[in-house]
C-alpha positions as CSV (number, residue, x, y, z in Angstrom):
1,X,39.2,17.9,18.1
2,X,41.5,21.4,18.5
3,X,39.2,24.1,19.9
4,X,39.9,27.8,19.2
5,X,39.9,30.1,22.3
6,X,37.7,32.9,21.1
7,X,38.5,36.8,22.4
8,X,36.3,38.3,24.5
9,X,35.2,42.1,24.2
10,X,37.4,42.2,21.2
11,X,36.0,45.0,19.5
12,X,35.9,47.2,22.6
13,X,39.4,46.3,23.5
14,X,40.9,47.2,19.9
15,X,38.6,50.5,20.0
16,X,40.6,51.2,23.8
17,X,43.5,49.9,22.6
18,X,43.7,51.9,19.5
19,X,47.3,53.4,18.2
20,X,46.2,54.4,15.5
21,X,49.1,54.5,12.2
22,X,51.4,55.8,15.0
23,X,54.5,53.2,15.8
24,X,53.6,51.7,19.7
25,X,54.5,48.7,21.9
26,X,52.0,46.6,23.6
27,X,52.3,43.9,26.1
28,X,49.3,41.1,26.2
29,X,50.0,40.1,29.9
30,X,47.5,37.1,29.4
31,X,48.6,35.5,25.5
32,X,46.9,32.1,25.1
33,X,46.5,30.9,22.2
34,X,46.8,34.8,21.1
35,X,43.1,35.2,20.1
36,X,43.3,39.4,21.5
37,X,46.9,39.7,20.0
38,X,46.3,38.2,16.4
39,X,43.2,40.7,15.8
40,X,45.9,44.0,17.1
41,X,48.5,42.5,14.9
42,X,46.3,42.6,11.8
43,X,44.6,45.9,12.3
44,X,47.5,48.1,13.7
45,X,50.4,47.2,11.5
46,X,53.2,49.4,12.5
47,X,52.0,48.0,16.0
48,X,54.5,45.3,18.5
49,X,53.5,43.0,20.9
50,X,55.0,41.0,23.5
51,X,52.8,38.8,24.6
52,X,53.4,36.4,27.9
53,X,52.2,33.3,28.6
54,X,53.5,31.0,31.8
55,X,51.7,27.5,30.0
56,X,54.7,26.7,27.0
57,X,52.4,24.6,25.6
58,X,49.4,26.6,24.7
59,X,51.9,29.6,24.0
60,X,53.8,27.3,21.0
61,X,50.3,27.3,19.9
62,X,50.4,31.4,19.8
63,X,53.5,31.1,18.4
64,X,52.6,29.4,15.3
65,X,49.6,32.3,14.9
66,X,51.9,34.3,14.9
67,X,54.1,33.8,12.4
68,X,53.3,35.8,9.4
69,X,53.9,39.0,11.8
70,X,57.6,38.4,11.6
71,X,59.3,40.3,14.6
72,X,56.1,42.1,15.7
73,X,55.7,39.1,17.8
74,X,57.9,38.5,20.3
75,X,56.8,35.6,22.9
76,X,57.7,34.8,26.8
77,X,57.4,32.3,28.7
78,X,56.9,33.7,32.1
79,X,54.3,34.7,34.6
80,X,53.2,38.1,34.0
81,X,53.9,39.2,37.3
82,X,57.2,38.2,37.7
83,X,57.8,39.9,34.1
84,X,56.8,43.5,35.1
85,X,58.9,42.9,38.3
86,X,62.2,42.4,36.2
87,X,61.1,44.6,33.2
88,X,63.7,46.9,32.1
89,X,62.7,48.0,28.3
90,X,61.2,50.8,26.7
91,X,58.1,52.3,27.9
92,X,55.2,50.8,27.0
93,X,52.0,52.3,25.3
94,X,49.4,49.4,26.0
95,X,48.7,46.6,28.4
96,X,46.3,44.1,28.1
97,X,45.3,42.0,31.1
98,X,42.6,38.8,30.2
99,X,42.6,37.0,33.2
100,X,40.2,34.5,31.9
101,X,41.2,30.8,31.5
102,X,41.6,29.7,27.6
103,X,39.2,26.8,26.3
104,X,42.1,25.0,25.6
105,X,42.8,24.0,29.5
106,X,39.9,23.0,29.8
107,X,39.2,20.8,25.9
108,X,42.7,20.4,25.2
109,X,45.1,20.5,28.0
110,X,44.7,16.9,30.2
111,X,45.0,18.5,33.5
112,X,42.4,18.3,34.9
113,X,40.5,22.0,34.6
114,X,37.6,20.5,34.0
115,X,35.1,18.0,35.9
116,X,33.3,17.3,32.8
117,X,35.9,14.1,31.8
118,X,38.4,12.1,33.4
119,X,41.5,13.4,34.0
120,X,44.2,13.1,36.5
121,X,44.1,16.1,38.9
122,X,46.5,18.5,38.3
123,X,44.9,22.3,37.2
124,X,48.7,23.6,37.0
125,X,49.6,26.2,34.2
126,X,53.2,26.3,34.7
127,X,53.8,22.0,34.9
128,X,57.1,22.4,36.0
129,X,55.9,23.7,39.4
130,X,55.9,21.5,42.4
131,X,51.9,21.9,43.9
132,X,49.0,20.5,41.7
133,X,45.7,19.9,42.5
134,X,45.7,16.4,43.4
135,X,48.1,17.8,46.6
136,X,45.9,20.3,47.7
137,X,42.7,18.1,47.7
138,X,44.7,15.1,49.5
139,X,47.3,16.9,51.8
140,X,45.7,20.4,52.6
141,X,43.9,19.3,56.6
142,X,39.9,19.8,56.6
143,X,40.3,23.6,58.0
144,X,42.5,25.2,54.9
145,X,40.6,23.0,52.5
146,X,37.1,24.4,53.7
147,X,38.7,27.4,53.9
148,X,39.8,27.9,50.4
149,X,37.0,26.6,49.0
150,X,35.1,29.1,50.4
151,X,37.4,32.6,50.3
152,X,38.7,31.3,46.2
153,X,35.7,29.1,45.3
154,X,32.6,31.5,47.5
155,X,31.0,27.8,48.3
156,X,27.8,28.3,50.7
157,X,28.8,24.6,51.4
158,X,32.3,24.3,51.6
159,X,32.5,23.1,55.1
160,X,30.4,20.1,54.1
161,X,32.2,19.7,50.9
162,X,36.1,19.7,52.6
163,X,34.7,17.1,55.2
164,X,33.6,14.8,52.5
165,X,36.6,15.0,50.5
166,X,38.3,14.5,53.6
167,X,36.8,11.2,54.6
168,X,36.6,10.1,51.1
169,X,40.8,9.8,51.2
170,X,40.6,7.9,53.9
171,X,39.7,5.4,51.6
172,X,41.7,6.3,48.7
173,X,44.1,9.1,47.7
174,X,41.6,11.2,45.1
175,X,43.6,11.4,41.9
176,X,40.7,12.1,39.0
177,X,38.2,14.7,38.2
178,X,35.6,12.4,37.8
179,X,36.3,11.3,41.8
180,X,35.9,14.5,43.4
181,X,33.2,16.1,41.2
182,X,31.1,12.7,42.7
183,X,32.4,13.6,46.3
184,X,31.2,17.0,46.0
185,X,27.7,16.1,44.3
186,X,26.9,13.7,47.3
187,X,27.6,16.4,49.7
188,X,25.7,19.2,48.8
189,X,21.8,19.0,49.0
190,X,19.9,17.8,46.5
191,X,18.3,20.7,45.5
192,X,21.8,22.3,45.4
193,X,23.0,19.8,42.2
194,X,20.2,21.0,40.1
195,X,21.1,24.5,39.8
196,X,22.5,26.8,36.8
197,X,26.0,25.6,37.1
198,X,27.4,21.9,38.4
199,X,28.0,22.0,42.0
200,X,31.7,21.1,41.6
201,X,32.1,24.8,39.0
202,X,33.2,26.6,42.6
203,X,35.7,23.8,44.4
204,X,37.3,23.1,41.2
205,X,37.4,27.7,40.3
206,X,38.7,27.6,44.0
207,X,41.6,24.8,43.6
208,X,42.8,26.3,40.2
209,X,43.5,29.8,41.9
210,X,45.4,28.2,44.6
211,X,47.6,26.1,42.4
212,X,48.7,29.3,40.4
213,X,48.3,31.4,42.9
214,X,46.0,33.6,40.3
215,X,44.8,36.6,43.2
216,X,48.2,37.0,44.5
217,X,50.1,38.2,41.1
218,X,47.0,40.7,40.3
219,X,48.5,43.8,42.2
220,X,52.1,42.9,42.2
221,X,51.7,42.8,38.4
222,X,49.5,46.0,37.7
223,X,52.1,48.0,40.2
224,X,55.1,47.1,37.3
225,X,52.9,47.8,34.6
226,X,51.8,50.7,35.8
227,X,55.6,52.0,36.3
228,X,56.5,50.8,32.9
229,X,53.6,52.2,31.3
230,X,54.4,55.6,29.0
231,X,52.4,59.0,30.2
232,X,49.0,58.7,28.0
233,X,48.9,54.8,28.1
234,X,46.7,53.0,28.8
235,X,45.8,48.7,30.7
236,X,42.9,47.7,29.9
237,X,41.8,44.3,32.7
238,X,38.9,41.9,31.4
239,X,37.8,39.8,34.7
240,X,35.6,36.7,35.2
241,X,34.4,36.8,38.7
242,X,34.3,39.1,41.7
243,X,37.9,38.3,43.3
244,X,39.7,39.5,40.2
245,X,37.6,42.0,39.6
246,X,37.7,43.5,43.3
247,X,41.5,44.5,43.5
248,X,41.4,45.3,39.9
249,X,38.8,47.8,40.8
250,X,40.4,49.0,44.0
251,X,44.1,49.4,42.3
252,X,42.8,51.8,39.8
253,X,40.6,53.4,42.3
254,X,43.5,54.4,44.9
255,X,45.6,55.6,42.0
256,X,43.5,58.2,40.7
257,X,46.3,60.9,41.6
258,X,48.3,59.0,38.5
259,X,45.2,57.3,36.4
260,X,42.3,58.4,34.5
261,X,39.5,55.7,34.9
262,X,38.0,55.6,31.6
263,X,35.2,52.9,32.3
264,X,33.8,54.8,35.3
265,X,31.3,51.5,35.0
266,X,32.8,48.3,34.0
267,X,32.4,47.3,30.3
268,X,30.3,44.5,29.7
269,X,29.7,42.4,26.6
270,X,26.7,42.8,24.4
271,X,23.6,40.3,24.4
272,X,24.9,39.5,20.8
273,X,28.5,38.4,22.4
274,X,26.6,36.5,25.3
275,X,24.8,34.1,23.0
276,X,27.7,33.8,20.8
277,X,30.4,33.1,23.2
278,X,29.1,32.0,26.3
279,X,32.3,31.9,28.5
280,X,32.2,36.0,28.4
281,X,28.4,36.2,30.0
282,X,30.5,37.4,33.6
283,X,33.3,39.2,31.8
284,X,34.0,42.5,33.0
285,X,36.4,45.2,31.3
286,X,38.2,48.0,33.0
287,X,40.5,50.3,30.8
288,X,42.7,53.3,32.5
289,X,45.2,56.0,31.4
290,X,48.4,56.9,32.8
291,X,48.2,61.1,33.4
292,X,51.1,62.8,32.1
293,X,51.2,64.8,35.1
294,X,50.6,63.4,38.7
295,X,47.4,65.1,40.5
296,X,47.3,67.0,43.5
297,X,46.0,64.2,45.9
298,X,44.0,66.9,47.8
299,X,42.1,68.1,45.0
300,X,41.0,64.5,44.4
301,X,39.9,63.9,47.6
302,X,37.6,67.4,47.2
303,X,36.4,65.8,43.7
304,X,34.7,63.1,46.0
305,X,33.8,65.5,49.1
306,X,31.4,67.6,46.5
């Protein structure tokens, strides 16, 4: 079965995102299976988009969306941060961040997102790297491994969780899924494995982001997008969970001298979208605009003082 990643906020992205009949350039940092892309390329037609992707297979998937838009589609294969670090095109009118993780890691891809099946553990976007999953759980010493778990996972029990996993591969190098979502569940309390989520949703959130080092490419990438960005253009940042969110918020924040915040609150999705499309229940959307001219730092920091 081929599941179909569906966008999330699409409607309030197109309506921030919005060129209008005017000719523009727009970069979707975050392609996928180009659910937010194929929705911009039908409604704005004298529209562009680059779109970026570091998974080749999921973006061969874009790719063949694509298609019928001829050369308005142009795709990369790259991480998005280390695209805005080398960019050297035209300015560009519209960037679109979704740092969410497509359906199809965790349905189609075999690595490993997901504890829900068995699957070797791997988690990496980019296959051709060198760390995977399976080498963090095994080689990372009991410290690091409690530690990530908690600063990229926020697991009450992570101490408990690294020093089962720890003398579990004593035994036996861990190598599936299925083997360390049983490690964890016999290590937290029971009353802790009957909860909203599975107790394993954290660790496994935790060991993703340190495979593809998500949280560090967030500011590196919005400080090239910002430069490349035209005066009166505009990122718009969907997030899943607090630590994107936070330096999302914070980037924006301390660049108010050069942005204009447009979602003073985050945009969230409607009740409707909620029950539709589960996944975007902790979405969170956050759209700025690039000034045309720079403000007078001072007379921002009186703005706050009153």
């Amino acid at each position: 079965m081929q599941y179909v990643h569906c966008p999330v906020m699409a409607n309030e992205v197109l309506s921030f995102l919005n060129p209008g009949e005017k000719e523009a350039l727009m970069v979707d940092c975050t392609l996928g299976e180009g659910g937010h892309t194929s929705l911009f390329l039908a409604r704005y037609p004298r529209l562009k988009i680059i779109g970026l992707d570091r998974d080749s297979r999921i973006m061969e998937k874009a790719r063949t969306r694509m298609a019928p838009y001829g050369d308005r589609f142009e795709a990369k294969n790259i991480w998005f941060d280390q695209f805005w670090k080398n960019y050297e095109g035209p300015g560009v009118d519209f960037i679109l961040f979704d740092l969410g993780i497509s359906v199809f890691h965790y349905e189609e891809s075999g690595r490993g997102f997901s504890f829900k099946r068995e699957e070797k553990l791997d988690m990496r976007l980019n296959t051709e790297a060198d760390l995977d999953a399976c080498d963090v759980v095994n080689d990372y010493d009991e410290t690091s491994l409690a530690n990530l778990i908690y600063n990229y996972g926020e697991e009450r029990y992570s101490r408990r969780i690294a020093a089962a996993i720890c003398k579990a591969r004593q035994t036996k190098r861990i190598e599936y899924t299925n083997e360390l979502a049983d490690i964890i569940w016999d290590a937290v309390p029971n009353e802790y494995r009957h909860r909203r989520i599975h107790p394993a949703t954290k660790t496994f959130q935790a060991l993703r982001i340190e495979v593809n080092g998500e949280l560090d490419r967030i500011e590196p990438a919005l400080e090239g997008a910002l430069r490349a960005l035209k005066p009166g253009g505009r990122i718009a940042v969907i997030t899943f969970h607090s630590l994107e969110d936070r330096p999302v918020k914070w980037f924006f924040k301390n660049r108010e001298n050069v942005l204009e915040i447009l979602t003073k609150k985050p945009v969230e999705p409607t009740q409707e979208e909620c029950e539709m499309n589960p996944p975007s229940r902790s979405a969170k959307l956050r759209v700025v605009e690039k000034l045309e001219n720079e403000r007078d730092p001072a007379k921002k920091r009186n703005k706050y003082r009153d």
